[in-house]
PDB file of N, CA, C and O in Angstrom, chain B, residues numbered from 101:
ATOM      1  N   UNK B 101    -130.331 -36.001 -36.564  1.00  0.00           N
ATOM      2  CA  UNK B 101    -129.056 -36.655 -36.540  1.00  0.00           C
ATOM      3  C   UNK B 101    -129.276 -38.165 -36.566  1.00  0.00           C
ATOM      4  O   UNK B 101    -130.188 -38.715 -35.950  1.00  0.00           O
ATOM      5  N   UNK B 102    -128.538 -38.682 -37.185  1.00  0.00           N
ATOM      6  CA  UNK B 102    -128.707 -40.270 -37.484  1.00  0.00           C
ATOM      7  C   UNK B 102    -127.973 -40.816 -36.731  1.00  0.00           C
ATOM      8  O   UNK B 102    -126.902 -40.298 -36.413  1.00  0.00           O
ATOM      9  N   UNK B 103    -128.432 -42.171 -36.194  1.00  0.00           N
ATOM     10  CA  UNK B 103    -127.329 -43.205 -34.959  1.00  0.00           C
ATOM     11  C   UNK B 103    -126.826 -44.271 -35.591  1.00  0.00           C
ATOM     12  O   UNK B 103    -127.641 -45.110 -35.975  1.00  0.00           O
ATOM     13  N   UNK B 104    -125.745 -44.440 -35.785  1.00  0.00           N
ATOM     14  CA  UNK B 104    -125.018 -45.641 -35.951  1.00  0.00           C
ATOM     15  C   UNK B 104    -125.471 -46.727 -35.954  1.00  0.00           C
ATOM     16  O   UNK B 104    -126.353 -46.746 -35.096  1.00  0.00           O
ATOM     17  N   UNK B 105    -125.359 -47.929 -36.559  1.00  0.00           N
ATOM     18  CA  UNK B 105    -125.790 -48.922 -36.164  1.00  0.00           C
ATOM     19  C   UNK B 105    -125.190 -49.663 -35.296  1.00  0.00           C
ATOM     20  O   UNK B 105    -125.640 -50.797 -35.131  1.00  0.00           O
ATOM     21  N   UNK B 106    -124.206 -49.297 -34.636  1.00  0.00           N
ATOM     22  CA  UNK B 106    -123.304 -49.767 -33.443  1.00  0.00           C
ATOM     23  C   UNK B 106    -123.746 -48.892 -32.516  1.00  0.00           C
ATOM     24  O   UNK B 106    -123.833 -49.455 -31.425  1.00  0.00           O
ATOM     25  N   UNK B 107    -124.159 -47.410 -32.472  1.00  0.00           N
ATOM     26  CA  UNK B 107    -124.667 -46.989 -31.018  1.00  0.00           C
ATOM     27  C   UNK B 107    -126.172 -47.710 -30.887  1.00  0.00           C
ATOM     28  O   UNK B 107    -126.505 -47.816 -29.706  1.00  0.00           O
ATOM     29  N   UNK B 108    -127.076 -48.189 -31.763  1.00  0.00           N
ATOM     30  CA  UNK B 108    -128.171 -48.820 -31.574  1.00  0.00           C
ATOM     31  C   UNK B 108    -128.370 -50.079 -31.111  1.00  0.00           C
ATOM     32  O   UNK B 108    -129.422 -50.629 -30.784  1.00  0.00           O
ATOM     33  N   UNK B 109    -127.128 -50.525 -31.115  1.00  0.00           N
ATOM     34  CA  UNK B 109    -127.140 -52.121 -30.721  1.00  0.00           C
ATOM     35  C   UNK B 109    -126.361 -52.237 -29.049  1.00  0.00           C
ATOM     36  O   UNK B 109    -126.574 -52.998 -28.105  1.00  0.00           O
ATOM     37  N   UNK B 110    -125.354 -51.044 -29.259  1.00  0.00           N
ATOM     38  CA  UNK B 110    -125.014 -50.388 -27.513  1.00  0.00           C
ATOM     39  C   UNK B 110    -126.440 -50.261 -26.970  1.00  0.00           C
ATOM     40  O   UNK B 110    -126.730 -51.044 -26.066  1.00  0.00           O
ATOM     41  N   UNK B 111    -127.294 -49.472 -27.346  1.00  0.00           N
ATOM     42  CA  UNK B 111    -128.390 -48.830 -26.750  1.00  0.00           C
ATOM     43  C   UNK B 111    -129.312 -50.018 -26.072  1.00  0.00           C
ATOM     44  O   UNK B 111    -129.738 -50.061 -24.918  1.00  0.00           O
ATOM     45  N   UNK B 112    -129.499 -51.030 -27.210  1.00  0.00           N
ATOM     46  CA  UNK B 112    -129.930 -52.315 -27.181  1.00  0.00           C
ATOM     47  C   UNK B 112    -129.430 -53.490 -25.858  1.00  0.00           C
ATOM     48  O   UNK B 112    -130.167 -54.004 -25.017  1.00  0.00           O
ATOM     49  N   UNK B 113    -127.994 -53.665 -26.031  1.00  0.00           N
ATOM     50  CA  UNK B 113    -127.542 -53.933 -24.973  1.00  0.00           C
ATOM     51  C   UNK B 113    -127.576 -53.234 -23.386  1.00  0.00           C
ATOM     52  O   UNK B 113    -127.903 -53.818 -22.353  1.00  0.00           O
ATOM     53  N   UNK B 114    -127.224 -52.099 -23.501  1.00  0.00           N
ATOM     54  CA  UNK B 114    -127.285 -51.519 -21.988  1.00  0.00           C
ATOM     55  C   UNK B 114    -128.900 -51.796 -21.833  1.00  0.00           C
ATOM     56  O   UNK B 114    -129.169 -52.194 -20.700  1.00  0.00           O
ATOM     57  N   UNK B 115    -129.736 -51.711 -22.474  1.00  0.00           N
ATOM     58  CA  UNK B 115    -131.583 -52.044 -22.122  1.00  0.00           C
ATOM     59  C   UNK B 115    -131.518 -53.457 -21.830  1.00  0.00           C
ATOM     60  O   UNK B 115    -132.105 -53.741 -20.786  1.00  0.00           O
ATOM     61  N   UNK B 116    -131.144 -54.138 -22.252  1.00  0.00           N
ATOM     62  CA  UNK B 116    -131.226 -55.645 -21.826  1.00  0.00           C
ATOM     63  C   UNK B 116    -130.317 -55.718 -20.740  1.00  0.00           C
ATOM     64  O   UNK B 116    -130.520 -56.581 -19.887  1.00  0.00           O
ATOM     65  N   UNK B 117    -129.344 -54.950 -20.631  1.00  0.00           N
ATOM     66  CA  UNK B 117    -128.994 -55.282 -19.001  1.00  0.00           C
ATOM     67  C   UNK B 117    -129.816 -54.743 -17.801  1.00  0.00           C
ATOM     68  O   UNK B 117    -130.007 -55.470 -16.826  1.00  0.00           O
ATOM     69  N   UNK B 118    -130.390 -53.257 -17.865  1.00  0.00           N
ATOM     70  CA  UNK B 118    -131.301 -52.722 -17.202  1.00  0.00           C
ATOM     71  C   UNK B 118    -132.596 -53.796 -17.526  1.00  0.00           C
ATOM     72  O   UNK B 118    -133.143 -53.944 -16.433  1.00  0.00           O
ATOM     73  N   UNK B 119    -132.946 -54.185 -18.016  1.00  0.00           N
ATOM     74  CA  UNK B 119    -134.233 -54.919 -17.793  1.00  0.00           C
ATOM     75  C   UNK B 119    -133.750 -56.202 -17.097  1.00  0.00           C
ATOM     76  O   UNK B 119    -134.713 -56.518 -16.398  1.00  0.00           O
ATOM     77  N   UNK B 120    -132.875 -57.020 -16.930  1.00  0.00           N
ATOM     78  CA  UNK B 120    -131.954 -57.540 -16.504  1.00  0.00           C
ATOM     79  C   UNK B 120    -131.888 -57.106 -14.950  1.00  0.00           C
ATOM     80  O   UNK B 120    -132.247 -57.898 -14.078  1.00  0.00           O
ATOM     81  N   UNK B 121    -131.443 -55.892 -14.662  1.00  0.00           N
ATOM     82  CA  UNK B 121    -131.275 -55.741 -13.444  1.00  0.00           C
ATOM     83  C   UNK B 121    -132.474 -55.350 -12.753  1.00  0.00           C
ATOM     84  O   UNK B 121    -132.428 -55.265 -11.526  1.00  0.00           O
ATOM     85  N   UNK B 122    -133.764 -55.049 -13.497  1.00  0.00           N
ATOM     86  CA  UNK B 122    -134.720 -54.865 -13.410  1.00  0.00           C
ATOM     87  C   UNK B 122    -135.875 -55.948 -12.402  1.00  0.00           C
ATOM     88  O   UNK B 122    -136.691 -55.795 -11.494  1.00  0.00           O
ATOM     89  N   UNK B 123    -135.320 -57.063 -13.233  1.00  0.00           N
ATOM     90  CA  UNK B 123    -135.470 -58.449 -12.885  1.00  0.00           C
ATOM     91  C   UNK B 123    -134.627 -59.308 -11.617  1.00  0.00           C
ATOM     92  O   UNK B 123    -134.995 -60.207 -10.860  1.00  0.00           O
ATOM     93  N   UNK B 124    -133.628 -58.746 -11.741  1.00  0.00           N
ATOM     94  CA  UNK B 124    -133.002 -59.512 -10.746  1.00  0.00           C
ATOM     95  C   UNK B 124    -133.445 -58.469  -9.053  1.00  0.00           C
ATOM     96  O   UNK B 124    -133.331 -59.146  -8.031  1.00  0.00           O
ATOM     97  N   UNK B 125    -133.793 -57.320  -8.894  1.00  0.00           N
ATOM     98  CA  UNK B 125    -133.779 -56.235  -7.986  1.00  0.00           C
ATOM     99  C   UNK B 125    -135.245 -57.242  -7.192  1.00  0.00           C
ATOM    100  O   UNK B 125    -135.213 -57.468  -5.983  1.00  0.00           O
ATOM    101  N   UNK B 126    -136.268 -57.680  -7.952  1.00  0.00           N
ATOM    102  CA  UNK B 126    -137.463 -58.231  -7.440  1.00  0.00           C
ATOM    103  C   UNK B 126    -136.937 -59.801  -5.877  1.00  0.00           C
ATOM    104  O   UNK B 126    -137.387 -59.736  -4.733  1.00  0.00           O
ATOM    105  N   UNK B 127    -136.179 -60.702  -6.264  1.00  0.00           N
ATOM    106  CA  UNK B 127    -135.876 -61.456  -5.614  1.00  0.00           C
ATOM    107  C   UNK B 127    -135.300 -60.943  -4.803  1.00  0.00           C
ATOM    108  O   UNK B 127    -135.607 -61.256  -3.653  1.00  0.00           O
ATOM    109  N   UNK B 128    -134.506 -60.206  -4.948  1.00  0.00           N
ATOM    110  CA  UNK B 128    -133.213 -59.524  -3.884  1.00  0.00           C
ATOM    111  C   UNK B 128    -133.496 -58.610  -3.190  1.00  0.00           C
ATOM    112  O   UNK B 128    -132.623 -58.453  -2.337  1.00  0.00           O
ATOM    113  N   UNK B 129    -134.749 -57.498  -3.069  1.00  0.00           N
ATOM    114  CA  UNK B 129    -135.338 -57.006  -2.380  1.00  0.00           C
ATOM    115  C   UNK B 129    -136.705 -57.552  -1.801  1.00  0.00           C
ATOM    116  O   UNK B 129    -136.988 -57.356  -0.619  1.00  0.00           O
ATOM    117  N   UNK B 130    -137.329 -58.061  -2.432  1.00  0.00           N
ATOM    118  CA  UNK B 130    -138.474 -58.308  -1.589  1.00  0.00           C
ATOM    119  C   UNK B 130    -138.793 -59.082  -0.135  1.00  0.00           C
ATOM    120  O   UNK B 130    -139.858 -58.968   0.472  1.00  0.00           O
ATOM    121  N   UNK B 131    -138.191 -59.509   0.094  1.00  0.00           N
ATOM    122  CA  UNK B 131    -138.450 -59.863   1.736  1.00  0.00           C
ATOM    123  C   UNK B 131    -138.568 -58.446   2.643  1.00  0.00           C
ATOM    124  O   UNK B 131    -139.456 -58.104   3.424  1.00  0.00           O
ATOM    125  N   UNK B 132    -137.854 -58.049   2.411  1.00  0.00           N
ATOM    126  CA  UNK B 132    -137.403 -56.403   3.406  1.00  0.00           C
ATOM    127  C   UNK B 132    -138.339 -55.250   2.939  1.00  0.00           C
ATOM    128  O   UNK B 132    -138.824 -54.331   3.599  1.00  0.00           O
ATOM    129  N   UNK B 133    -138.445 -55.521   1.758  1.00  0.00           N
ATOM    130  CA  UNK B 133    -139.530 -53.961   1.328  1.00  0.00           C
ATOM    131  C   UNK B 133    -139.783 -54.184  -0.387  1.00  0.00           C
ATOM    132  O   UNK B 133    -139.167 -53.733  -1.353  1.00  0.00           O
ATOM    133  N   UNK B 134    -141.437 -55.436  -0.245  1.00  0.00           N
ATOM    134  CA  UNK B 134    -141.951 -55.555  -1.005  1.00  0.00           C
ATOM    135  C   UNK B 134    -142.296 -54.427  -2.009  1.00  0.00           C
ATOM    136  O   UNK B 134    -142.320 -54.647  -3.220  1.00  0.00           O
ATOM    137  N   UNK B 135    -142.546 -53.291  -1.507  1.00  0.00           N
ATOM    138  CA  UNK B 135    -143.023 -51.975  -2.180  1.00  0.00           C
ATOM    139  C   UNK B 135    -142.204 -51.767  -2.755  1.00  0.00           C
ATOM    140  O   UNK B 135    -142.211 -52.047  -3.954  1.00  0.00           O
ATOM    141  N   UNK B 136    -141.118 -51.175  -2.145  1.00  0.00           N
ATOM    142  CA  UNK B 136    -139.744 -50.942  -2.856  1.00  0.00           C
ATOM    143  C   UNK B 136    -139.215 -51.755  -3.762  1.00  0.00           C
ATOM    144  O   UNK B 136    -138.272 -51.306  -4.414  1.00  0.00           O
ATOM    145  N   UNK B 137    -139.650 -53.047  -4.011  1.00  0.00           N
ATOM    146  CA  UNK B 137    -138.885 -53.816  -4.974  1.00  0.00           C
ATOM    147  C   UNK B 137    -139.704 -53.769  -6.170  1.00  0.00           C
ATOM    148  O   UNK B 137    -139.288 -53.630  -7.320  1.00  0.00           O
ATOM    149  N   UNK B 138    -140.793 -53.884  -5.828  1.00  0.00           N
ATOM    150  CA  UNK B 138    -141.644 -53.466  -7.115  1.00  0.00           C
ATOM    151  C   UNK B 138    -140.964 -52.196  -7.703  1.00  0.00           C
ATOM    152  O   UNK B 138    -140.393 -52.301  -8.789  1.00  0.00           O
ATOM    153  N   UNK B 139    -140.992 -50.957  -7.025  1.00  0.00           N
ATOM    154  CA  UNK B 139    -141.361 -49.870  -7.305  1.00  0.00           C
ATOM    155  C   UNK B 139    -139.802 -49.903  -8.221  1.00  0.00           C
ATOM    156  O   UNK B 139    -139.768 -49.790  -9.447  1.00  0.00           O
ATOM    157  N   UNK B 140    -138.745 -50.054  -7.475  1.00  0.00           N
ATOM    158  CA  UNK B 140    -137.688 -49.533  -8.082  1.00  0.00           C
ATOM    159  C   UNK B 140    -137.376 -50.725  -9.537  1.00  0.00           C
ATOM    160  O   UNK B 140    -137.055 -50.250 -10.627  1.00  0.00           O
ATOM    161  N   UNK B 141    -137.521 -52.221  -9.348  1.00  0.00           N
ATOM    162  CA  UNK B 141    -137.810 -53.550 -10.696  1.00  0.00           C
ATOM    163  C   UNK B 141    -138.568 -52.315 -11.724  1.00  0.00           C
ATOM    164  O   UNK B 141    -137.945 -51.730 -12.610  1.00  0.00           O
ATOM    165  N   UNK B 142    -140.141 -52.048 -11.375  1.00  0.00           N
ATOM    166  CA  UNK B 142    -140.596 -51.498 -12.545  1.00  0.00           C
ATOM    167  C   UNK B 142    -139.411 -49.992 -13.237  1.00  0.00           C
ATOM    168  O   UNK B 142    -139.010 -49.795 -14.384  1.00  0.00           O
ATOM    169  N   UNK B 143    -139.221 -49.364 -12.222  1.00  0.00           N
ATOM    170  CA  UNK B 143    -138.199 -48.169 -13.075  1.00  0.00           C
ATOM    171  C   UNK B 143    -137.172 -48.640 -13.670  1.00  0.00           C
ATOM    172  O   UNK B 143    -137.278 -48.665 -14.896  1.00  0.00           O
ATOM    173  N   UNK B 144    -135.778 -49.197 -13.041  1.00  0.00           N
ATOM    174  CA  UNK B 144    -135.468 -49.756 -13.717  1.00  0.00           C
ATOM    175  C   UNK B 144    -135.308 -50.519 -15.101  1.00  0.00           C
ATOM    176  O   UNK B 144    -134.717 -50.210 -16.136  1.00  0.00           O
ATOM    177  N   UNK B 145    -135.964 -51.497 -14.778  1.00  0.00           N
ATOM    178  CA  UNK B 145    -136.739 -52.757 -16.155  1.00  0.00           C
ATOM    179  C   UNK B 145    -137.627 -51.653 -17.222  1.00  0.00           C
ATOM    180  O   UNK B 145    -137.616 -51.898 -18.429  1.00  0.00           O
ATOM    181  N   UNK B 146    -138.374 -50.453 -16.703  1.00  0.00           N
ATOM    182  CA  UNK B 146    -139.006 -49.925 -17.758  1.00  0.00           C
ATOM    183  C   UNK B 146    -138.011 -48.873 -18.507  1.00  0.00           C
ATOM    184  O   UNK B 146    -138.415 -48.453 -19.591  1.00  0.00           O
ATOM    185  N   UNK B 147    -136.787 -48.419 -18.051  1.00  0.00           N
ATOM    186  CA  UNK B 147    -136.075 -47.752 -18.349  1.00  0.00           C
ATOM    187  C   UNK B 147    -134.974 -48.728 -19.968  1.00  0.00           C
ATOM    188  O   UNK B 147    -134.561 -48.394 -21.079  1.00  0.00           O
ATOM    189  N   UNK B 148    -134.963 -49.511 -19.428  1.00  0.00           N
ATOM    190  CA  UNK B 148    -134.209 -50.849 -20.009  1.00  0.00           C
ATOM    191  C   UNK B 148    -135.680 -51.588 -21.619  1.00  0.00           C
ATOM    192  O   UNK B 148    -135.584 -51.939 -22.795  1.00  0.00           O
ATOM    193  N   UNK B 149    -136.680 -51.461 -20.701  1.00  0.00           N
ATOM    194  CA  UNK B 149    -137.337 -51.629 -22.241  1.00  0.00           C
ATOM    195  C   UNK B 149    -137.708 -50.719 -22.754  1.00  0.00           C
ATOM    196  O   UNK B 149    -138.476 -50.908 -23.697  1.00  0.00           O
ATOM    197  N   UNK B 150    -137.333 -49.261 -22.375  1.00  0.00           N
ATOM    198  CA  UNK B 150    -137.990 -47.896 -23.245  1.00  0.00           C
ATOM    199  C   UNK B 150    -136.372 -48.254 -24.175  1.00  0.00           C
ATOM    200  O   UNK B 150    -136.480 -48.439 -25.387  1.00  0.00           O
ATOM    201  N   UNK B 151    -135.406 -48.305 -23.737  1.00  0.00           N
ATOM    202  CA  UNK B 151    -133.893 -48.247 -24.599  1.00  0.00           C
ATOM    203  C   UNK B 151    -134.076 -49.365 -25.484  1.00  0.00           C
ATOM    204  O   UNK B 151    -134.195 -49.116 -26.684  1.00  0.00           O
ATOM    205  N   UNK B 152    -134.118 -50.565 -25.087  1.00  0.00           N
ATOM    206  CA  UNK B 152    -134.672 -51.687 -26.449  1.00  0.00           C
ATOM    207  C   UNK B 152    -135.675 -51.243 -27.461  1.00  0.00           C
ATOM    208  O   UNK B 152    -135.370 -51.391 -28.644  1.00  0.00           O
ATOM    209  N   UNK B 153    -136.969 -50.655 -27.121  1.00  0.00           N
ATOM    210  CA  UNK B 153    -137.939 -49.796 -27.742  1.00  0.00           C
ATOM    211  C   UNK B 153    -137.206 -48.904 -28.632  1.00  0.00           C
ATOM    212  O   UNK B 153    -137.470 -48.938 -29.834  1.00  0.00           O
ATOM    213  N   UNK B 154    -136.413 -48.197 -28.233  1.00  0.00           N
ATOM    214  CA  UNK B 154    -135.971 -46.918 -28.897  1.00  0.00           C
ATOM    215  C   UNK B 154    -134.622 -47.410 -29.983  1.00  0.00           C
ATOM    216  O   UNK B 154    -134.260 -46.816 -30.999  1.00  0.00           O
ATOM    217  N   UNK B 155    -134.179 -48.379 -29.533  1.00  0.00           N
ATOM    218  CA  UNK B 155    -133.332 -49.144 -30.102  1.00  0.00           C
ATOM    219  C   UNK B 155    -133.821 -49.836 -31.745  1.00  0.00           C
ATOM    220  O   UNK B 155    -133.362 -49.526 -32.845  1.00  0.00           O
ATOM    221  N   UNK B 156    -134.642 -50.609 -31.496  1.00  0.00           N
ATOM    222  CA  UNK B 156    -135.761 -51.021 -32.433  1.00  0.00           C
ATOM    223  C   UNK B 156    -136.158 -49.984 -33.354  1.00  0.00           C
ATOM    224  O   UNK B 156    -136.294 -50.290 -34.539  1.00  0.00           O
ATOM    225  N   UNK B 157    -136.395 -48.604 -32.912  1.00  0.00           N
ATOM    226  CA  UNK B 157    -137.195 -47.630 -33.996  1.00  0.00           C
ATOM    227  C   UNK B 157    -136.256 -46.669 -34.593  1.00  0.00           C
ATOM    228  O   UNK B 157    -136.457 -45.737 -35.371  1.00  0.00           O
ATOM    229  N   UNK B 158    -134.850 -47.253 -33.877  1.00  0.00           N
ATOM    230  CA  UNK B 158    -133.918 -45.982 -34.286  1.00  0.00           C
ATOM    231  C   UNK B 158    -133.980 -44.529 -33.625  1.00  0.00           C
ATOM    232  O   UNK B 158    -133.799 -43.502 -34.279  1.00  0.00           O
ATOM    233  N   UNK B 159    -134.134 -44.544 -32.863  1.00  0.00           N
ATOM    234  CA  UNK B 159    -134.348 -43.210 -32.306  1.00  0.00           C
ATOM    235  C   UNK B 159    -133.523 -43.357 -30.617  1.00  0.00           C
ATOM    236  O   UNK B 159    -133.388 -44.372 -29.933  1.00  0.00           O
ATOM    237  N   UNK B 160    -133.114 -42.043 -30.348  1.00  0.00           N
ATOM    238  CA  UNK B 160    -132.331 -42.084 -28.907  1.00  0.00           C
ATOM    239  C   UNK B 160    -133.172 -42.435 -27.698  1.00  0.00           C
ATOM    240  O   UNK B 160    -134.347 -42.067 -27.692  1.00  0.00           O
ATOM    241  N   UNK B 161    -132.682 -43.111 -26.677  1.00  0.00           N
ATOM    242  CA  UNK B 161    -133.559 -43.616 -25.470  1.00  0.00           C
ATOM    243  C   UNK B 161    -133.123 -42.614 -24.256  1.00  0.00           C
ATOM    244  O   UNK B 161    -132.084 -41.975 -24.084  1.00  0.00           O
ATOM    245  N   UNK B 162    -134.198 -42.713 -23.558  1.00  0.00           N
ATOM    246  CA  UNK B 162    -133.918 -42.269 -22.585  1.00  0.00           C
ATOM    247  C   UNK B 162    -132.631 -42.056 -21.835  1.00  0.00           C
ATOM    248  O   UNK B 162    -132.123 -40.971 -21.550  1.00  0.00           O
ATOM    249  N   UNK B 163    -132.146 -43.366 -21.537  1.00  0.00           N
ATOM    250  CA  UNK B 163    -130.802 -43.451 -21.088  1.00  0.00           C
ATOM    251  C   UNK B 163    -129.675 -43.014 -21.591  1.00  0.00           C
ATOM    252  O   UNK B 163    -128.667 -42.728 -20.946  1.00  0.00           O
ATOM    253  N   UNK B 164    -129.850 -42.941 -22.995  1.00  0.00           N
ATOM    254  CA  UNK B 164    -128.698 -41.705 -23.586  1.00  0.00           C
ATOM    255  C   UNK B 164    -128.759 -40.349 -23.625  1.00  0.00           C
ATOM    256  O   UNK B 164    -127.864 -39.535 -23.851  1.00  0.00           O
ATOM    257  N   UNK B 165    -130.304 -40.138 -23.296  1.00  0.00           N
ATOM    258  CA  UNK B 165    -130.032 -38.214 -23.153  1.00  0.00           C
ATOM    259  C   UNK B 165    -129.731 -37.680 -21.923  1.00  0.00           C
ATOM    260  O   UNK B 165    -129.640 -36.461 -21.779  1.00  0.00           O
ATOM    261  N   UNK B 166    -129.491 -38.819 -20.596  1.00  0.00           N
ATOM    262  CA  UNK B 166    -128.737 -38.296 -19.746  1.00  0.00           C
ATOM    263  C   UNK B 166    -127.507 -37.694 -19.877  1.00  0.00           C
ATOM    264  O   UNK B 166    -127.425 -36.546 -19.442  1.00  0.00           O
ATOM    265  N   UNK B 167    -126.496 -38.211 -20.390  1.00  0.00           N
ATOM    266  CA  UNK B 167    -125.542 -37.448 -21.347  1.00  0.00           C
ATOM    267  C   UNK B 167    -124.194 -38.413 -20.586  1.00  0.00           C
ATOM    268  O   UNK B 167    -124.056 -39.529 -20.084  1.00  0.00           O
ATOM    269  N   UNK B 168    -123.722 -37.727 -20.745  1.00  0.00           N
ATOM    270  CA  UNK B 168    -122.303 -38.659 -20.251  1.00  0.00           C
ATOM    271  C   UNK B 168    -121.817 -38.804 -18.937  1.00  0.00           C
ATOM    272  O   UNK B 168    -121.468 -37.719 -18.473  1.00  0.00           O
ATOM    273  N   UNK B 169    -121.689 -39.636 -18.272  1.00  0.00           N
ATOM    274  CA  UNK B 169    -121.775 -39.845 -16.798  1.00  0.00           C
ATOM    275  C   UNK B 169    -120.287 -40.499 -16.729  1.00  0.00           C
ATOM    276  O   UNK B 169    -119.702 -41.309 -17.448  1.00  0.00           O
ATOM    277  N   UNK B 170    -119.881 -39.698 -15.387  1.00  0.00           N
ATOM    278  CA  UNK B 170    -118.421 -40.158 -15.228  1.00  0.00           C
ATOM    279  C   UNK B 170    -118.231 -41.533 -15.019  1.00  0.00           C
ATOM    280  O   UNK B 170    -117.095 -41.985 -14.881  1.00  0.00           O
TER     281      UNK B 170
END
Protein backbone atom coordinates (compact mmCIF):
# COMPACT_ATOMS: atom_id res chain seq x y z
CA UNK A 1 0.00 0.00 0.00
CA UNK A 2 1.37 3.37 -0.90
CA UNK A 3 1.42 6.61 1.63
CA UNK A 4 0.51 9.84 0.61
CA UNK A 5 2.71 12.40 0.46
CA UNK A 6 0.81 14.29 3.13
CA UNK A 7 0.68 11.19 5.55
CA UNK A 8 4.65 11.21 5.11
CA UNK A 9 5.22 14.62 5.98
CA UNK A 10 2.44 14.05 9.11
CA UNK A 11 4.71 11.12 9.93
CA UNK A 12 7.69 13.51 9.59
CA UNK A 13 6.24 16.04 11.76
CA UNK A 14 4.82 14.02 14.70
CA UNK A 15 8.89 12.51 14.68
CA UNK A 16 10.21 15.88 15.02
CA UNK A 17 7.98 16.58 17.78
CA UNK A 18 8.80 13.24 19.60
CA UNK A 19 12.43 13.85 19.12
CA UNK A 20 11.57 17.22 20.38
CA UNK A 21 10.06 15.93 23.40
CA UNK A 22 12.71 13.58 23.51
CA UNK A 23 15.01 16.42 24.10
CA UNK A 24 13.24 18.49 26.19
CA UNK A 25 12.35 15.22 28.93
CA UNK A 26 16.52 15.31 29.59
CA UNK A 27 16.54 18.90 31.42
CA UNK A 28 13.24 18.40 33.06
CA UNK A 29 13.93 15.19 34.58
CA UNK A 30 17.29 14.91 35.47
CA UNK A 31 17.89 16.30 38.81
CA UNK A 32 15.32 13.71 40.41
CA UNK A 33 16.15 10.56 38.35
CA UNK A 34 19.10 10.87 36.10
CA UNK A 35 18.45 7.20 34.90
CA UNK A 36 15.08 7.78 34.13
CA UNK A 37 15.69 10.73 32.03
CA UNK A 38 18.05 9.16 29.96
CA UNK A 39 16.15 6.09 29.71
CA UNK A 40 12.76 7.48 28.84
CA UNK A 41 14.78 10.99 26.28
CA UNK A 42 16.37 7.89 24.48
CA UNK A 43 12.73 6.03 23.84
CA UNK A 44 11.05 8.69 23.15
CA UNK A 45 13.62 10.78 20.79
CA UNK A 46 14.38 7.22 19.20
CA UNK A 47 10.80 6.64 18.51
CA UNK A 48 10.61 10.24 16.85
CA UNK A 49 13.81 9.51 14.70
CA UNK A 50 12.71 5.89 13.67
CA UNK A 51 9.27 8.08 12.21
CA UNK A 52 11.59 10.78 10.43
CA UNK A 53 13.66 7.60 9.20
CA UNK A 54 10.63 5.95 7.95
CA UNK A 55 9.34 9.14 6.71
CA UNK A 56 12.42 9.69 4.47
CA UNK A 57 12.19 6.02 2.90
CA UNK A 58 8.53 6.06 2.50
CA UNK A 59 7.58 3.40 4.45
CA UNK A 60 5.18 3.32 7.79
CA UNK A 61 6.87 4.12 11.27
CA UNK A 62 6.49 2.75 14.15
CA UNK A 63 4.22 5.23 15.58
CA UNK A 64 1.63 4.65 13.01
CA UNK A 65 1.20 0.93 13.43
CA UNK A 66 -0.01 1.60 16.80
CA UNK A 67 -3.19 2.31 15.11
CA UNK A 68 -5.55 4.87 16.14
CA UNK A 69 -5.57 6.16 19.59
CA UNK A 70 -8.45 7.98 21.08
Amino acid sequence: MNETGCSRKADAIVGALFLAVGVAILPAAWPSTPLGAVTAAALVGGLGLEAIIAALRGRRSLLSRIGPLP
